[in-house]
Structures are given as C-alpha cells and as structure tokens.
C-alpha positions as CSV (number, residue, x, y, z in Angstrom):
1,X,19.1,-11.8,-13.4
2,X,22.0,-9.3,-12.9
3,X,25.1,-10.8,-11.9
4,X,25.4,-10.6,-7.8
5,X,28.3,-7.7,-8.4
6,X,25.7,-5.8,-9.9
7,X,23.3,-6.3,-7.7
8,X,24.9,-5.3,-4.5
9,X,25.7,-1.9,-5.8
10,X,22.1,-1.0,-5.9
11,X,20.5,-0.2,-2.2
12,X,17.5,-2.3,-1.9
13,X,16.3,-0.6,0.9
14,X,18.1,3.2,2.4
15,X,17.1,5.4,5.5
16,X,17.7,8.7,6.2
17,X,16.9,10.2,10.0
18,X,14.8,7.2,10.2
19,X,12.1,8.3,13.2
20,X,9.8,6.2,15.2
21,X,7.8,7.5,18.6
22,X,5.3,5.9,20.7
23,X,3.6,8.4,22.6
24,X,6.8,10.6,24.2
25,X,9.2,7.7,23.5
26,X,11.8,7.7,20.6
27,X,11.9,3.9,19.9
28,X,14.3,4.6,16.5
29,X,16.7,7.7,16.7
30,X,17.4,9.2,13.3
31,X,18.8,5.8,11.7
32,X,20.4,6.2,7.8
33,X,21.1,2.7,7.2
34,X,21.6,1.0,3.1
35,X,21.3,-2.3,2.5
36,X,21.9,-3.7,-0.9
37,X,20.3,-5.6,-3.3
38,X,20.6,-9.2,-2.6
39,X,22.6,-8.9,1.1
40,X,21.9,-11.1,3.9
41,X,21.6,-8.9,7.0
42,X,20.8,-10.0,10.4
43,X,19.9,-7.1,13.4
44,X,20.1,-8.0,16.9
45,X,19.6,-5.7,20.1
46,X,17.9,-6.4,23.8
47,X,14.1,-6.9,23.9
48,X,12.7,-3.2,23.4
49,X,15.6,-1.8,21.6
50,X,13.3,-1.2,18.3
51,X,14.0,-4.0,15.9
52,X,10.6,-4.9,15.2
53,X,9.8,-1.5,15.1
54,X,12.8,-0.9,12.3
55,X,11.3,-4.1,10.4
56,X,7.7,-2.8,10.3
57,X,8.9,0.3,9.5
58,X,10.4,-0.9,6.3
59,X,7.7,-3.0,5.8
60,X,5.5,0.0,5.8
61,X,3.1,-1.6,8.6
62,X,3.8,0.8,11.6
63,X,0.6,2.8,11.0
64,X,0.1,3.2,14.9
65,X,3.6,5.0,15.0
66,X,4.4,8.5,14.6
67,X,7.5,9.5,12.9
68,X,9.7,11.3,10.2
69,X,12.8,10.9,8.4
70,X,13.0,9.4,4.5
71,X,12.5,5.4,3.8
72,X,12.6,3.6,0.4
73,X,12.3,-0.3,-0.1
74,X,11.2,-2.2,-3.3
75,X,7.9,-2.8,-4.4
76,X,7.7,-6.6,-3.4
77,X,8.6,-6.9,-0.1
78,X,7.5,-9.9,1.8
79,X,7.0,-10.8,5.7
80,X,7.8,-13.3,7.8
81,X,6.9,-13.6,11.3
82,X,7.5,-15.7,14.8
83,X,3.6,-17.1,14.2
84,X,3.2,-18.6,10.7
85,X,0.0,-17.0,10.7
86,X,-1.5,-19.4,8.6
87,X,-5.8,-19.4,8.2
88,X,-6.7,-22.6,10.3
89,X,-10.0,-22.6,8.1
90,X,-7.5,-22.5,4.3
91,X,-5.8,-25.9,3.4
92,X,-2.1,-25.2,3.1
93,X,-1.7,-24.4,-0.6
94,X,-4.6,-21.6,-0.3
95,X,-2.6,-20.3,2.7
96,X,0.1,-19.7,0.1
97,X,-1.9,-18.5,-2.5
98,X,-3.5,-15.7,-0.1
99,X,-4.0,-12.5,-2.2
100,X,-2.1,-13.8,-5.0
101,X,-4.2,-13.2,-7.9
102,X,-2.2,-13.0,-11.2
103,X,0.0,-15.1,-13.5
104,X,3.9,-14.2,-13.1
105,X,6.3,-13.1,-15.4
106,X,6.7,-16.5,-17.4
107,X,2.4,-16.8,-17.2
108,X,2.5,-19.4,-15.1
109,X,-0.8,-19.9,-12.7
110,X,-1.0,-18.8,-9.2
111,X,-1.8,-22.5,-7.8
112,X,1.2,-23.5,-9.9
113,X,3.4,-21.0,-8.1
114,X,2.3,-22.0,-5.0
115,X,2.8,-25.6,-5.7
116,X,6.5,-25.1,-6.9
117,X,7.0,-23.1,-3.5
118,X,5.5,-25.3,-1.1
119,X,7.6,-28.5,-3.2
120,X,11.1,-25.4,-2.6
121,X,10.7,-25.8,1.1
122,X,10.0,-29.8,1.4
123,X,6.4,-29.7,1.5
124,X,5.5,-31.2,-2.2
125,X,1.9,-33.2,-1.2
126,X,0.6,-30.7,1.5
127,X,-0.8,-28.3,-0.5
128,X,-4.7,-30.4,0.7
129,X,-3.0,-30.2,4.0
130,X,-4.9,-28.0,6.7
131,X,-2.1,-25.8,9.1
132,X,-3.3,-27.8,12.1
133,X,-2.2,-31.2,10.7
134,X,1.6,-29.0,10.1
135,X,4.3,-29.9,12.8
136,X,5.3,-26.2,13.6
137,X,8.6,-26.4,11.3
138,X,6.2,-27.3,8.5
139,X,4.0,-24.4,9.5
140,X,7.1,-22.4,9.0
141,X,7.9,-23.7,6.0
142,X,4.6,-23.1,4.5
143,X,5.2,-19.3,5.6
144,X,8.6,-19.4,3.6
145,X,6.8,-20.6,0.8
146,X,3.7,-17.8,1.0
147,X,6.6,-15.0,0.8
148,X,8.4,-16.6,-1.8
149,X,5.5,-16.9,-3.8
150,X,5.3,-13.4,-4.1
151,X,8.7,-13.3,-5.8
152,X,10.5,-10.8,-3.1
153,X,13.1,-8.3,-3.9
154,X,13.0,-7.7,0.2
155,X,12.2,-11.0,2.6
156,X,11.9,-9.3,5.9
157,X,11.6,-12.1,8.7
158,X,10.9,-11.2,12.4
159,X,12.4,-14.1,14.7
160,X,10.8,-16.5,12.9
161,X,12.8,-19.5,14.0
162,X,12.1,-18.4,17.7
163,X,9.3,-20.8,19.0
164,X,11.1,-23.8,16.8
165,X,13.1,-26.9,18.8
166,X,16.7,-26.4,18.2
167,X,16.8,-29.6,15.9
168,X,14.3,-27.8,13.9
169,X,15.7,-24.9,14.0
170,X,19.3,-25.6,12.5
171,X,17.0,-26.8,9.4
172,X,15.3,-23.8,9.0
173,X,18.8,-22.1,9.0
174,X,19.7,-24.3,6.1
175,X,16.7,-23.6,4.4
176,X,16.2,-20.5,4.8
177,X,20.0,-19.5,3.3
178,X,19.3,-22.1,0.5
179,X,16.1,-20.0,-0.4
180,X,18.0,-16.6,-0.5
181,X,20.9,-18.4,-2.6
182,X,18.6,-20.1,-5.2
183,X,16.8,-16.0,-5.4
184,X,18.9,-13.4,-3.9
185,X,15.9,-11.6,-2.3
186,X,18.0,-8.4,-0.2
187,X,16.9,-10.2,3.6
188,X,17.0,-8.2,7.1
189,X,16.3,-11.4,9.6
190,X,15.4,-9.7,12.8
191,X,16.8,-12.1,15.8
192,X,17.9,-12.2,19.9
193,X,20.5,-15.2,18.6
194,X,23.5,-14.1,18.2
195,X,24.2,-17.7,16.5
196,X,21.7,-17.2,14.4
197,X,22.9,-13.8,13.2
198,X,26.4,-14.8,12.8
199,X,25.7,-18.2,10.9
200,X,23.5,-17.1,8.6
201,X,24.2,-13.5,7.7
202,X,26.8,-11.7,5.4
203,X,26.5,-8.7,8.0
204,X,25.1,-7.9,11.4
205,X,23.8,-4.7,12.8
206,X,23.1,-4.3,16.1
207,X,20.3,-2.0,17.7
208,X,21.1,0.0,21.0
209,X,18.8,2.4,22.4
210,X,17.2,3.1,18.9
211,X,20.2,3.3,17.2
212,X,22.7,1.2,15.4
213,X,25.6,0.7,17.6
214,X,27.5,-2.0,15.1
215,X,27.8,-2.8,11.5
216,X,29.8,-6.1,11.3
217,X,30.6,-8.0,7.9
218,X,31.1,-11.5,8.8
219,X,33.4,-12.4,5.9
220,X,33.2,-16.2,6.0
221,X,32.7,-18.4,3.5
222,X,29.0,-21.0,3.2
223,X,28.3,-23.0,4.8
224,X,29.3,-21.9,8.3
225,X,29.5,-24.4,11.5
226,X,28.8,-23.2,14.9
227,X,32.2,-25.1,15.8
228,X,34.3,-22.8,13.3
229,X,36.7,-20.9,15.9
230,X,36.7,-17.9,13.3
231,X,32.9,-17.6,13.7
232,X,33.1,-18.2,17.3
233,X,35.4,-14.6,17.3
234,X,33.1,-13.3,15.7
235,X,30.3,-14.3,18.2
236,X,32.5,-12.7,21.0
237,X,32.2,-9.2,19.2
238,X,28.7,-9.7,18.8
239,X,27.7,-11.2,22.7
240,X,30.3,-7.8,23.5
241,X,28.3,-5.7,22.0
242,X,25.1,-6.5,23.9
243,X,26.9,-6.2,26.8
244,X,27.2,-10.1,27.7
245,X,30.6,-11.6,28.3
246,X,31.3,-15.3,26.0
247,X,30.1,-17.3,29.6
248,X,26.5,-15.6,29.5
249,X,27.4,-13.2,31.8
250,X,26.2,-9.2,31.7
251,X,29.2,-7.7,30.9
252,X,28.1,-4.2,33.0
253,X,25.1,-3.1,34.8
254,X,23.7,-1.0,32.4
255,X,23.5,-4.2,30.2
256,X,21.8,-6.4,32.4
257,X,18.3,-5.8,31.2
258,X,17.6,-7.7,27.8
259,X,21.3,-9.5,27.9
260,X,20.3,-12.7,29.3
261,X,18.6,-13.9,26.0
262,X,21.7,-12.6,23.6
263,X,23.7,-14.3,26.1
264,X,21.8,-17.6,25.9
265,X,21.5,-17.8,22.0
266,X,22.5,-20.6,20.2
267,X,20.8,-22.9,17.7
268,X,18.1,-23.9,20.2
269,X,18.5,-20.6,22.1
270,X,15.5,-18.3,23.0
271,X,14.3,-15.7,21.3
C-alpha cells in the first residue's frame, strides 16, 4: 500500500460544473469539488439541499436525473445506506457475498472474504444468521461488511447511522473510523449531524442551495470526544453555517426550513 502521503495527493474522486436537474429544478449547481485518496469527508446541508443527490451522483446511480458537468471516481466504489438493505430471504454471509463472484488479489474465496468481513465488524458466527434475527446495529454492521468485501477505494455512506439508538450509534462511529484506518478507502459520509460530521471526519463540506457553501479541515487528532472544547468550536462553525445558533436556535429566517435537525444533532440526534 502507498504510504498515506502518497495517497492523499491522488484525487480519488474530482468534479467539474457538476449538474443535476429534476424536471426545471437545479438540485446541484456547477460543483468542482477533489477529494483525495484515502480522506475522511463528511457533507452536511438542510433536508433537500442535494446531498444524496451529490452521493448518487458519484456513485453513478442517478439514472432518473438529468445533468452535465465532468465526474471521475474509482472503479470500486461501494454504498452504504440508512436501510441495510439486506435480502430477508439470504442468511447474513450470502447477504455479504451478493454479486461477489471471484477470488481477490491474494486468491482467497469469496465466502472466505466474507467471513473475515463479517468477523472485522463483530459479527464472527452470524454468517447462518438470517437479517431478521440482526438487532438493527448488527444489520448495519453486516452492511459495513458487504462494502468492505468489495475492497473499496471509495466507501460512500448515506446517513447510515440515522435510524440507530444513540448508544448504538457512538459504536458505529468507532467502527466505522476503525474500518477506514485499518483500509484507507477515500469516504464521503453523507449526514444531518453535525456531531457526527465533526467527530468523525478529517473535513466537512457543507451543501447550500446546491452548492458547497464550506470546506472545513477539522485538524484534530483520533480519537475525538464530543466533550473536547476544540471540537465543540468547531461544531459552532458548523451549526453557523446551517444557519442554527449553538442553543438549536435558527439563526435567521431564511434558515429556518431544514435547521431544526442540524440544530438537534448529536450522537443520538436525528437524521
């Protein structure tokens, strides 16, 4: 593996005049946007502002959408969504294995790929499992392990912490920012938590109106507690920029629609 240097001097995924239109409305306005190999990035914005649009977009899914401007991501991307979408009628470790259907790079066996993923997120002895005898974190989990399985050079992941208890929540977070360490996937975690965004990612864009408003490093050290006053400062920036003041407040009119669940977020926040 290149050293992480390296790495994030290569764009893992770059936009230029980025388009998106449903019908007569412009959802994304002529983004250009890099983001490097191996980068943690989190995007926040009101419900509507386009992020799942931008995430499908890159995930080359937005088939319904028309639009222009130039895109490039790598070849193994991976998804993550809110729903696990796992096959109620596929035990767990079939789940994982869905539309895998070659030996990796060392020749190592799908089913022991997908057995070394599932035992990565804590669920070693599930693999018989059906999704319907999964707690919903475990669902979760067993998504994290279908995407990694897949070996990723792009893990996008749209809320998918959202319809989690905050307990189990927090140890996604862990989870999820062990995963990238241990494989250094480039990630773009779509999320209304500012929390979230700030606790987890090396940088934070935020979507406004279908374009991107902010473009904040948060240059703190691993791992990061929601109690850390430096992280809290950079919270404030964040919740500002969505319009919502640090007491949950709308910081103007205009911001009113949408700012209620940015002001809200937390680690048990809703998405």
């Amino acid at each position: 593996m290149a050293p992480i240097a390296e790495q994030l001097t290569r764009p893992a995924v770059r936009l230029a005049a980025l388009t998106r239109s449903f019908g007569s409305r412009t959802v994304l306005d002529a983004i250009d946007l890099e983001i490097p190999a191996g980068q943690f990035v989190a995007l926040l914005g009101h419900s509507g502002s386009g992020k799942s649009t931008l995430l499908r977009a890159i995930a080359g899914i937005d088939h319904d959408t028309a639009g222009s401007g130039g895109l490039s991501a790598p070849e193994r991307v991976s998804v993550v969504f809110q729903d696990s979408r796992l096959l109620p009628w596929s035990r767990v470790l079939e789940n994982v294995l869905l539309g895998v259907g070659k030996r990796d790079a060392d020749g190592r066996p799908p089913a022991e790929r997908g057995r070394a993923a599932l035992a990565e997120v804590g669920l070693a002895g599930r693999e018989r499992a059906w999704p319907g005898e999964l707690s919903g974190g475990e669902q979760q989990r067993a998504a994290l392990a279908r995407a990694l399985v897949r070996e990723p050079e792009l893990l996008l992941a749209d809320e998918p912490f959202g319809a989690l208890d905050a307990l189990t929540r927090i140890r996604m977070h862990a989870l999820l920012r062990e995963l990238w360490q241990r494989h250094r996937p480039s990630v773009l975690l779509v999320t209304h938590d500012v929390d979230e965004a700030a606790a987890l990612a090396d940088r934070v864009l935020v979507l406004e109106r279908g374009r991107i408003s902010v473009d904040l490093e948060i240059d703190l050290p691993h791992p990061r507690s929601y109690r850390d006053p430096l992280l809290g400062e950079y919270r404030e920036r964040l919740l500002a920029a969505l319009g919502v003041r640090p007491d949950g407040a709308p910081a103007t009119g205009a911001a009113r629609d949408g700012a209620a669940s940015a002001g809200s977020a937390g680690p048990g926040g809703e998405s």
